[in-house]
Structure formats: structure tokens, C-alpha cells
C-alpha positions as CSV (number, residue, x, y, z in Angstrom):
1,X,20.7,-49.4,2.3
2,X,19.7,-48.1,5.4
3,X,20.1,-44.1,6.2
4,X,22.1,-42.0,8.2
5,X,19.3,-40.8,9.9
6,X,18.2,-44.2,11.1
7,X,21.1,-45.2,12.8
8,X,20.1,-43.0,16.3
9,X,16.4,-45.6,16.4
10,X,18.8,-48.9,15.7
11,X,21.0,-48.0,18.8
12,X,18.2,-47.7,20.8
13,X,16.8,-50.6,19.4
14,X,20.8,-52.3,20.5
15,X,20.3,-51.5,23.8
16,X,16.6,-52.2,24.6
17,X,16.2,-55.9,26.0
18,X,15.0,-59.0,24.2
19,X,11.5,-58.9,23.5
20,X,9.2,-61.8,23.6
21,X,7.7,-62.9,20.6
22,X,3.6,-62.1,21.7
23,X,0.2,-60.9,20.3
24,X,0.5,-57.2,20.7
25,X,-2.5,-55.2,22.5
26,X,-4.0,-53.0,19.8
27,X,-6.5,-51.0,22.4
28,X,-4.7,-49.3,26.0
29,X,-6.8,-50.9,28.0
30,X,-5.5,-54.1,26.8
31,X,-1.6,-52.8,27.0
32,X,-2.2,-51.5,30.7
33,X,-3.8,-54.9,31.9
34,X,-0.5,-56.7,30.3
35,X,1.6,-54.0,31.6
36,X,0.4,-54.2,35.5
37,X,0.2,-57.8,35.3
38,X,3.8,-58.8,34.7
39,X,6.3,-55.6,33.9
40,X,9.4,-56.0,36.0
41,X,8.3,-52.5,37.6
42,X,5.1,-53.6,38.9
43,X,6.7,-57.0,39.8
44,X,9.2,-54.7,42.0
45,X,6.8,-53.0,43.5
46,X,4.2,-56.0,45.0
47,X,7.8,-57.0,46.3
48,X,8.5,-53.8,48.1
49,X,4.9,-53.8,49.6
50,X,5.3,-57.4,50.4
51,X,8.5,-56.6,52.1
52,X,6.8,-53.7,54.0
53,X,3.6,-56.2,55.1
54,X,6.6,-58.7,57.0
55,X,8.3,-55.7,58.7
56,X,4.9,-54.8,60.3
57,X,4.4,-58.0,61.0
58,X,7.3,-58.6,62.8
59,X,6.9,-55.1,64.8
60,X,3.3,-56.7,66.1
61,X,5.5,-60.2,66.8
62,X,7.2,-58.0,69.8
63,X,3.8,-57.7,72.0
64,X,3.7,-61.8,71.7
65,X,4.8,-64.3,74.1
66,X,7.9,-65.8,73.7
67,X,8.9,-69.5,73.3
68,X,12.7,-71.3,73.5
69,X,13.6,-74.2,73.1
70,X,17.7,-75.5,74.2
71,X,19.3,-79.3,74.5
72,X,22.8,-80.3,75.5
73,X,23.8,-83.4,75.7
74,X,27.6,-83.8,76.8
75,X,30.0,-87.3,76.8
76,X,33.5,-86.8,78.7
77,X,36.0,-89.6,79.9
78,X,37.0,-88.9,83.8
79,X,40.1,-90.2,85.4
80,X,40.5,-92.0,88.6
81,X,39.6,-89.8,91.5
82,X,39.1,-90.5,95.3
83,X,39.9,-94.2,94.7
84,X,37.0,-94.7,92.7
85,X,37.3,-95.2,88.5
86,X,34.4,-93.7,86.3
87,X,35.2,-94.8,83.3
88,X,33.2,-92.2,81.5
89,X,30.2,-89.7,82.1
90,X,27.2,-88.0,79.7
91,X,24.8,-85.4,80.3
92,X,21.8,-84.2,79.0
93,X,19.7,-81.0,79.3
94,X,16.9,-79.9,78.1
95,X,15.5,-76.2,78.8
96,X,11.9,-74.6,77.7
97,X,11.2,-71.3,78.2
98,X,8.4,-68.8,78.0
99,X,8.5,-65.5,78.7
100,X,6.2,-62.4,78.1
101,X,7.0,-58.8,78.1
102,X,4.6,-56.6,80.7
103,X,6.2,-53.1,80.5
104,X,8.6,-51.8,78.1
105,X,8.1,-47.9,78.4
106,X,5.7,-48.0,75.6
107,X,8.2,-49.2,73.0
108,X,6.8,-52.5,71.9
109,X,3.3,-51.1,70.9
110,X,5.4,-47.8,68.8
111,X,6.8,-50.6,67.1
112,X,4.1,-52.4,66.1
113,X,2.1,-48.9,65.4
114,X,5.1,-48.0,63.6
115,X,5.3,-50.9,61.3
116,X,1.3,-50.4,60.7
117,X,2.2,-46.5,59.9
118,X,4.9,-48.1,57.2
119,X,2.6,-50.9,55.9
120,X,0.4,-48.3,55.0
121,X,3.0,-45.9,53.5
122,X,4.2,-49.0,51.1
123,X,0.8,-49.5,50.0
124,X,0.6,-45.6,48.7
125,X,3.9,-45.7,47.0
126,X,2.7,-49.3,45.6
127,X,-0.4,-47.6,44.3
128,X,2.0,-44.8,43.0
129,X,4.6,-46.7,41.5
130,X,1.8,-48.6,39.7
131,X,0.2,-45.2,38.4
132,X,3.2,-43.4,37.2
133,X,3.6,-46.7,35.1
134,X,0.7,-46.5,33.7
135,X,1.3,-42.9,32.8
136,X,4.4,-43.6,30.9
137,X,2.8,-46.4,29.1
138,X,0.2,-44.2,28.1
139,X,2.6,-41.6,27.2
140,X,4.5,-44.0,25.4
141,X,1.7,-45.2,23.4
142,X,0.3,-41.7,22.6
143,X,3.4,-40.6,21.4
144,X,3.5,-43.7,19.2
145,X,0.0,-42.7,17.7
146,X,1.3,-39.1,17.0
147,X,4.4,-40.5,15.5
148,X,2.5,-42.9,13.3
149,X,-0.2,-39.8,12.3
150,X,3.1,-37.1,11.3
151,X,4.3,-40.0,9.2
152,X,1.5,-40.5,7.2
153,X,1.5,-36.7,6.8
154,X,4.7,-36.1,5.7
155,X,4.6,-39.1,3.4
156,X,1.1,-37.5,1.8
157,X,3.3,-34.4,1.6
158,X,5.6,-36.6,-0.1
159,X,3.8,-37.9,-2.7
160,X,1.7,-34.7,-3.4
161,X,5.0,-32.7,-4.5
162,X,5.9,-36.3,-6.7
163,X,2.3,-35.6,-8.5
164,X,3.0,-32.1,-9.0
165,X,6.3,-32.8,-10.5
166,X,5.0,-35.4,-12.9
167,X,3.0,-32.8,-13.8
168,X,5.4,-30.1,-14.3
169,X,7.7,-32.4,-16.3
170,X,4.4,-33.0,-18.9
171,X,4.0,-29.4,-19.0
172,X,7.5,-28.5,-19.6
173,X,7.8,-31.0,-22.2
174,X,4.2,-29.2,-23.7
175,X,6.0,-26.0,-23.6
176,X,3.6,-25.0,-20.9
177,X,6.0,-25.1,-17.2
178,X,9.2,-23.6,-17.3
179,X,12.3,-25.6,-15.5
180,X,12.3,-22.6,-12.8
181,X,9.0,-24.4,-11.9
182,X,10.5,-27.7,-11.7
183,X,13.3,-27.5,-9.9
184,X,10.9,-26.0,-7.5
185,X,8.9,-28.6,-7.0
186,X,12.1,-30.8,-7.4
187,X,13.5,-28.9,-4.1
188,X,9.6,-29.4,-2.4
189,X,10.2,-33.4,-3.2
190,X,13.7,-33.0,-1.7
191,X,12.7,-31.3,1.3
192,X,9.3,-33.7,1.9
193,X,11.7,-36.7,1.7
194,X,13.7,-35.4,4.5
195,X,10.6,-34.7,6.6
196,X,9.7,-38.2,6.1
197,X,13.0,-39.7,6.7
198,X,12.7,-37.7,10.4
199,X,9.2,-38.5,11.0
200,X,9.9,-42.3,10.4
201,X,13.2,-42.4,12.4
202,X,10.4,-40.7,15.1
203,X,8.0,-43.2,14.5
204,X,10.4,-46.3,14.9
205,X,12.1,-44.5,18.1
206,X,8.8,-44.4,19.8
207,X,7.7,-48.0,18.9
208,X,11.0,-49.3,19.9
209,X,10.1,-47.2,23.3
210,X,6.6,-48.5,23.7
211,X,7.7,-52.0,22.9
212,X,10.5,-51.6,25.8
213,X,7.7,-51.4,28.3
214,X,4.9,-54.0,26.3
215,X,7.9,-56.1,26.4
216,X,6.7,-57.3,22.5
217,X,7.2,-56.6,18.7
218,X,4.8,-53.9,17.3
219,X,3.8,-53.8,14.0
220,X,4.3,-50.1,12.1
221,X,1.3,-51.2,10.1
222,X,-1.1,-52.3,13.0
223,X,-4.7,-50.8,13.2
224,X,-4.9,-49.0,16.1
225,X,-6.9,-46.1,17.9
226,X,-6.5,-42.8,16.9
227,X,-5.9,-39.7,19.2
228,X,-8.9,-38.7,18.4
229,X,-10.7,-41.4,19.8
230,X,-8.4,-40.9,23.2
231,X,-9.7,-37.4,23.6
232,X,-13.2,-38.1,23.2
233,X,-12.8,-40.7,26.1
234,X,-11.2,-38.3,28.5
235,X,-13.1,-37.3,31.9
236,X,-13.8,-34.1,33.5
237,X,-10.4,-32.2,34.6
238,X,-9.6,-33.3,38.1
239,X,-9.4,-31.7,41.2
240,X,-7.0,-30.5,43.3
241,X,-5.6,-33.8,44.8
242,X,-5.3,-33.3,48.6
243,X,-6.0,-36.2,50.4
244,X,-6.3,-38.8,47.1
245,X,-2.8,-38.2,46.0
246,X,-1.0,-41.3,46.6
247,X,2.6,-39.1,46.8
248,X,1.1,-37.1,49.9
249,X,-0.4,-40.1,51.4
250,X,2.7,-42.1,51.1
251,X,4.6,-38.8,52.9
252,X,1.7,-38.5,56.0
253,X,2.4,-42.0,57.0
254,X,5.8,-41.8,56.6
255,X,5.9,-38.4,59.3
256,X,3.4,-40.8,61.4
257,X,6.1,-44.2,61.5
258,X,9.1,-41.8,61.9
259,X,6.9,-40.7,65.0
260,X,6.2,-43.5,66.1
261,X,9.7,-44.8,65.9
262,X,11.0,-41.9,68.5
263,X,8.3,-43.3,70.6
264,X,10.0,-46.7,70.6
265,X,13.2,-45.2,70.8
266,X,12.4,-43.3,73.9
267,X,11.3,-46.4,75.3
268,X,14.5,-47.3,75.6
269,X,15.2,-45.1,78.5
270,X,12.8,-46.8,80.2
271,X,13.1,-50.0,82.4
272,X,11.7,-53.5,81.0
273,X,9.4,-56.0,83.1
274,X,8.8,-59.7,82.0
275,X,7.4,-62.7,83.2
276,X,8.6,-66.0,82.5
277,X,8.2,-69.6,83.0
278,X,11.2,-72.6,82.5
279,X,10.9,-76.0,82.5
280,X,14.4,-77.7,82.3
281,X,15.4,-81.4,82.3
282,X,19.0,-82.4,83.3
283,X,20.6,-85.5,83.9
284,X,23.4,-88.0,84.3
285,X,24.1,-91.3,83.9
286,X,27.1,-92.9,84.6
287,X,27.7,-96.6,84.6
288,X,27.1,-97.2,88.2
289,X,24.1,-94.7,88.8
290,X,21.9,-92.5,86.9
291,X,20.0,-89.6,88.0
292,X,17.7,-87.5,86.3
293,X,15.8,-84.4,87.9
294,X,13.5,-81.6,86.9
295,X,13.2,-78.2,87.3
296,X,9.9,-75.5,86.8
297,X,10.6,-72.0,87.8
298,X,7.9,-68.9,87.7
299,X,9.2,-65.6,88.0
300,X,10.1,-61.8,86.7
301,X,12.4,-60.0,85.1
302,X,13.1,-56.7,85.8
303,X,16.6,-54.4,83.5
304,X,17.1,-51.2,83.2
305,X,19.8,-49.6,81.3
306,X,20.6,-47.2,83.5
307,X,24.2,-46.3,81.2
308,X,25.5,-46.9,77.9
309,X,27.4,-43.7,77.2
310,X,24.6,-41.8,76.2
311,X,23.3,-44.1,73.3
312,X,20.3,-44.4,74.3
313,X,19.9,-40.4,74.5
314,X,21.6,-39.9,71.1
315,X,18.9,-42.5,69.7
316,X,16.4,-40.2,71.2
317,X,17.5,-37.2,69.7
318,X,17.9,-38.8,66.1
319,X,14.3,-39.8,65.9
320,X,13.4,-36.6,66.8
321,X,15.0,-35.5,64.1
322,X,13.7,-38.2,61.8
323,X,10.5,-37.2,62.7
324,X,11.2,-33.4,62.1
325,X,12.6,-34.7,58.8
326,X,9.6,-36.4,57.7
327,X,7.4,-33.0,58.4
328,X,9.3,-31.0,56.5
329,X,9.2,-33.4,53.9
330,X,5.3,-33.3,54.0
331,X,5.6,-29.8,53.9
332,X,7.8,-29.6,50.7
333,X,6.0,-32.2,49.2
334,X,2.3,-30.3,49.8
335,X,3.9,-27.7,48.0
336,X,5.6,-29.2,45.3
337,X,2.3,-31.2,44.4
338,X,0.3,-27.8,44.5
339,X,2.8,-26.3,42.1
340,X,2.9,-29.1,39.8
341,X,-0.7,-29.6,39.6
342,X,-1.2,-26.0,38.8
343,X,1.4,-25.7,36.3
344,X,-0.3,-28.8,35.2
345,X,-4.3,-27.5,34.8
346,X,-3.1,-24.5,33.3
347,X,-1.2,-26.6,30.2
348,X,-4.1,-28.3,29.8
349,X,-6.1,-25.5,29.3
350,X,-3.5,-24.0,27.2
351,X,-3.4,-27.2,25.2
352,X,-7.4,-27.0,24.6
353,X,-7.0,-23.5,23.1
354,X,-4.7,-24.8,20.8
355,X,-6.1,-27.6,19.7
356,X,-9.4,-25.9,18.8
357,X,-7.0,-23.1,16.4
358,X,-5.0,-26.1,15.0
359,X,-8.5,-27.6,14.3
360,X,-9.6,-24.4,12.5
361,X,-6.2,-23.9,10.9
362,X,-6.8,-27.1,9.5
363,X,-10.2,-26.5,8.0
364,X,-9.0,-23.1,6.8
365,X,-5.6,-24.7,5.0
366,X,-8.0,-27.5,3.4
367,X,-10.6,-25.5,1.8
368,X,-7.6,-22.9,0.6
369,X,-5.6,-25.8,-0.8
370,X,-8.7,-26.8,-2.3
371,X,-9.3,-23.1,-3.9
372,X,-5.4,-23.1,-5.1
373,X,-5.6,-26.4,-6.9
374,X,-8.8,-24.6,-8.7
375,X,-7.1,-21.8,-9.4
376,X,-3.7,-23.8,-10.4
377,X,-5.4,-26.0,-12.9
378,X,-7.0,-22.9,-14.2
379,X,-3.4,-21.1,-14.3
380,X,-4.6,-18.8,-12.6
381,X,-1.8,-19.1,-9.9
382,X,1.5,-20.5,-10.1
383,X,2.9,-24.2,-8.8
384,X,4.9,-22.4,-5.6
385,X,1.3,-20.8,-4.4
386,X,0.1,-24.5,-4.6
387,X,2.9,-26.4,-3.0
388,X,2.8,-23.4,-0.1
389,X,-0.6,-24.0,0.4
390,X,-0.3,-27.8,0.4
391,X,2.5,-26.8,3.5
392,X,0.3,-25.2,5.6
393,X,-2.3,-28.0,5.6
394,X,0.7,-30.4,6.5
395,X,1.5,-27.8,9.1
396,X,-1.6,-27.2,10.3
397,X,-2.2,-30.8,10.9
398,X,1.0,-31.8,12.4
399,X,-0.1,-29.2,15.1
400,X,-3.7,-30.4,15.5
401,X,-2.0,-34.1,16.2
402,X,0.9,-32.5,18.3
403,X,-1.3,-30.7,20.3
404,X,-4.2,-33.4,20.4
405,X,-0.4,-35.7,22.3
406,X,0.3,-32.6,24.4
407,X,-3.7,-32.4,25.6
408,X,-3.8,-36.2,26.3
409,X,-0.1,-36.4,28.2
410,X,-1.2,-33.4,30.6
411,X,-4.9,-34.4,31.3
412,X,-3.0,-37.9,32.5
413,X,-0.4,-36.2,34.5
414,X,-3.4,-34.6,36.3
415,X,-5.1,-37.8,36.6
416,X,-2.3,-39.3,38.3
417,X,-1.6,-36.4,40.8
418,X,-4.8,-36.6,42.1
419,X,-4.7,-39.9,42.2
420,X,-7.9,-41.2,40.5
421,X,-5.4,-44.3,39.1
């Protein structure tokens, strides 16, 4: 029967999506490469940028000529007029016209520069989307690993209390362990089976989590990389990201379209010149006569919107405020990066000190468990000084593999900042 403690991993598991059935990646490489090639967020995102490449498009299609294309054809039934009958009547008309725009007070070309300024901006937030996807798959598979590692740990734990207690109930049936000693190690088992109840409701959380964003079944039992692999792979820290970081770039070309759209919009006030050419067809033919004639005009076009309530003003002023908008966001955003990214190098840093004293913990907690079981078969020290020192190495441990997580995750947040992804 399944436990209580379970149930929290089967409702996520009840409200993740259907997985497909697929060969899992067991290296990250081979996860991210599956990831960026067909996870519904990076799917989202080529659309968004594809989205962005026809806007700028279409701002360029404004300095282009222009080309329409018009027919009528018309049948009516006349009555008698003047003495003379027409039975009935049809006309036909067919217009081309061509037209290109000279002047516009500069706002064609803001357009088109303004559409180039949001192409690019698209492509950074692409580029980001696609990183911070690839962070949380990485996070999601680190924390998998860690899971996986504390499971095995507390399992060990697990069945190093059941040996013990074997071993206490020979020796109290030899006279030599007392019950005080096991109903000790009793309580140890007790409490070892609830840390390995939590771990593996942990463990199965973070698969189901990881398998969310693979979008296929994992195996608990898969052979995979360890953590300690992962940090032997990492890179130098990274610098500060200025210019690389895909967030600020995204927010410069933003300020620089938003600018460029209160140039267009100021156009606006301006008047608009335009030549253009017509060739039109038109003809009649009822059923005495028929008469056909055509026409080819050259000429320009001069409008000016000289009032329209003050709309075009108001337009003005709230792209100049756009514009002031998107500055200030640059500004927040400069800052916000800078904070992060130094809250950031400092974690890892702090992270790397401690994974260095869980390391020696751990040596320190092995060779003193190994003393204690020594000393414990030599009853020289009782069972609760070995099952202590058996809890500090599992303690020690868990904190070299939680810390070894906490290193990875913040070395990859860094990463991503600055954008080297």
C-alpha cells in the first residue's frame, strides 16, 4: 500500500501532462539538444521571433512602391427615354494604379528602423527565453541527481541501523546487549525509515519535474552522471555581463524602437508627397453602339493633416513617453542585473567554501565511524556512540551533495546572466 507521504509526488504526477513513451537522455547534453529542439517553450519562442521578423518586414514594405488593382463591371435595364428604347446597358472598368511615397516627414524610414530595432530585440529575448530553459532543465536535472544521491544515503543509513539491530538482538539473546540498547537502535531504524520515505517522495517529485520538461518517462534506476562529474566540467566564473547579457540587450533595443516609433509618430505632423501613375479602362456597350476608352494619368499627391483635434499631438507626446519609459526600464534593468549577478558570484563563492568543509567533514565522519566500529566490536564504546557516528557521515554527506546542487545551480545562474548560453 502506498504511503501517506507519497501522495504530495502522485498529485503532481495528476497534473503533469501526458508524457510520450521515448528513450530517455542519460547525459545533459543529450537532454538540452532534445529540450531546444521541440519543448513547447522553445517552439513559442522561434514563433515570437518569427512574428517579430514579419513586423519588420512590413515596416520596410512602407518605403516600397505601391501597386492596385480595381474591376467593375455593372448590367442595368433602362427605360424608354427621349423616344429612344435601350433595352439594357453594362459597364466595365478596370483601374491600375501605382503610386510611391517621396516625403513623409521622416515617418516611413522610423518605421522601418523601428521594426529593425524590434527584430533585433526579439532575437535577444529568443536567445533568452532559450537560456533560462536551459537553466531550469539543468536545474531540474541536478536536483534529480541530488535527490537520487540523498536516497541512496538514507537508504545505506537504513540498512546500517537493520545490521546493527540484528546484531543487538544476537547479543541480547547471548546475554551480552541489554533491551535499552535495542530499542535504541529500534528508534534509529524508525527514524532512518522516515528519512527514506522523505528522500524518495523527493526523489520521485524531482523526476516527475524533470520528466515535465523531457516530456518522457525516467527510470529511478538509470545510470546517470554524478554531480561530481558536473562540477569537474564547470568553466571559469564569469564576468560581469554588460553588453553579452541577452536581458540588457533585449532592453537597449527596445529604448531604440520606442525611439524610433516617436520619430514616426511625429511624422505625422508633417505633410505627405506622392507620385502616382493610373491606367484605367472603361467602357459600354449597349446593343446599338459600344464604346470603349482609356485613360493614363501621371501626377502628385500632396495631404496634410492640418487638424484632427489634437490626435496627432497626443500621439506625439505618448511616444515620448514610451521612449522615456523604455530608458528607465534600461536603467532598472542595469541595476537589477548588477545586483543579481553579485548576489549571484558571492553564493557561489560561498557555496565553494562549503563544499570544501562538507568534503572534509566527510573524510573526518568516515575515518571516525571507522574508529567507532573498532572500538564497538571491541566494547570499547557503546551501540548509541556508533549509530551517532554513523549520523554524522550520513549528514556530512547529504551536505557535500547539497552543496555540490547549490554550487552547480548558481555557477549556471551566472552563466546565463552573462549570457555565455
Amino acid at each position: 500500500m502506498m504511503s501517506l507521504r507519497h501522495w504530495p509526488a502522485v498529485l503532481v504526477l495528476a497534473l503533469l501532462p501526458a508524457v510520450r513513451a521515448a528513450a530517455p537522455p542519460l547525459d545533459l547534453a543529450g537532454a538540452e539538444r532534445e529540450l531546444l529542439a521541440g519543448h513547447p517553450r522553445a517552439l513559442a519562442a522561434a514563433e515570437e521571433l518569427a512574428r517579430a521578423r514579419s513586423a519588420a518586414w512590413a515596416g520596410w514594405s512602407g518605403l516600397l512602391p505601391r501597386a492596385d488593382l480595381s474591376s467593375n463591371w455593372t448590367r442595368y435595364e433602362a427605360v424608354p427615354a427621349g423616344g429612344v428604347w435601350r433595352e439594357d446597358d453594362e459597364t466595365q472598368r478596370h483601374v491600375l494604379a501605382l503610386s510611391q511615397p517621396l516625403f513623409a516627414g521622416g515617418r516611413l524610414a522610423a518605421g522601418a528602423a523601428a521594426g529593425s530595432a524590434g527584430l533585433k530585440a526579439a532575437r535577444e529575448r529568443h536567445r533568452a527565453a532559450l537560456a533560462q530553459l536551459v537553466y531550469d532543465l539543468r536545474a531540474a536535472w541536478v536536483d534529480w541527481l541530488a535527490a537520487r544521491e540523498l536516497l541512496q544515503i538514507a537508504q545505506a543509513g537504513e540498512e546500517f541501523a537493520q545490521r546493527q539491530l540484528q546484531r543487538a538482538l544476537q547479543q541480547e539473546e547471548q546475554g551480552v546487549a541489554s533491551r535499552i540498547d535495542r530499542l535504541f537502535i529500534e528508534n534509529s531504524l524508525a527514524l532512518a525509515g522516515l528519512q527514506r520515505e522523505d528522500a524518495l517522495t523527493t526523489e520521485l517529485t524531482a523526476r516527475l519535474r524533470l520528466e515535465a520538461l523531457l516530456r518522457t518517462e525516467l527510470s529511478s534506476e538509470a545510470e546517470l552522471e554524478d554531480l561530481a562529474r558536473l562540477l569537474a566540467g564547470l568553466g571559469a566564473p564569469p564576468a560581469e555581463a554588460g553588453e553579452a547579457s541577452p536581458e540588457l540587450a533585449s532592453l537597449r533595443w527596445d529604448m531604440r524602437q520606442a525611439a524610433w516609433q516617436g520619430v514616426a509618430t511625429a511624422g505625422s505632423l508633417w505633410p505627405t508627397l506622392s507620385a502616382g501613375l493610373t491606367w484605367s479602362n472603361e467602357g459600354s456597350d449597349p446593343f446599338t453602339y459600344d464604346s470603349r476608352h482609356t485613360t493614363r494619368t501621371v501626377g502628385l499627391s500632396l495631404s496634410w493633416n492640418i487638424f484632427r483635434g489634437g490626435a496627432n499631438s497626443l500621439a506625439s507626446l505618448g511616444a515620448l513617453a514610451t521612449a522615456r519609459r523604455a530608458r528607465h526600464l534600461l536603467d532598472a534593468g542595469e541595476l537589477g542585473l548588477h545586483v543579481e549577478q553579485e548576489t549571484l558570484g558571492r553564493q557561489e563563492e560561498a557555496q565553494r567554501r562549503k563544499l570544501e568543509l562538507a568534503e572534509r567533514s566527510r573524510a573526518i565522519s568516515r575515518e571516525n565511524l571507522g574508529l567507532l566500529e573498532q572500538k564497538y566490536g571491541l566494547g570499547m564504546v557503546p551501540v548509541t556512540d556508533l549509530l551517532q557516528g554513523e549520523q554524522n557521515l550520513r549528514g556530512a554527506h547529504g551536505g557535500l551533495v547539497q552543496a555540490q546542487s547549490a554550487l552547480l545551480k548558481a555557477h549556471w545562474s551566472r552563466e546565463r546572466l552573462a549570457g555565455r548560453w
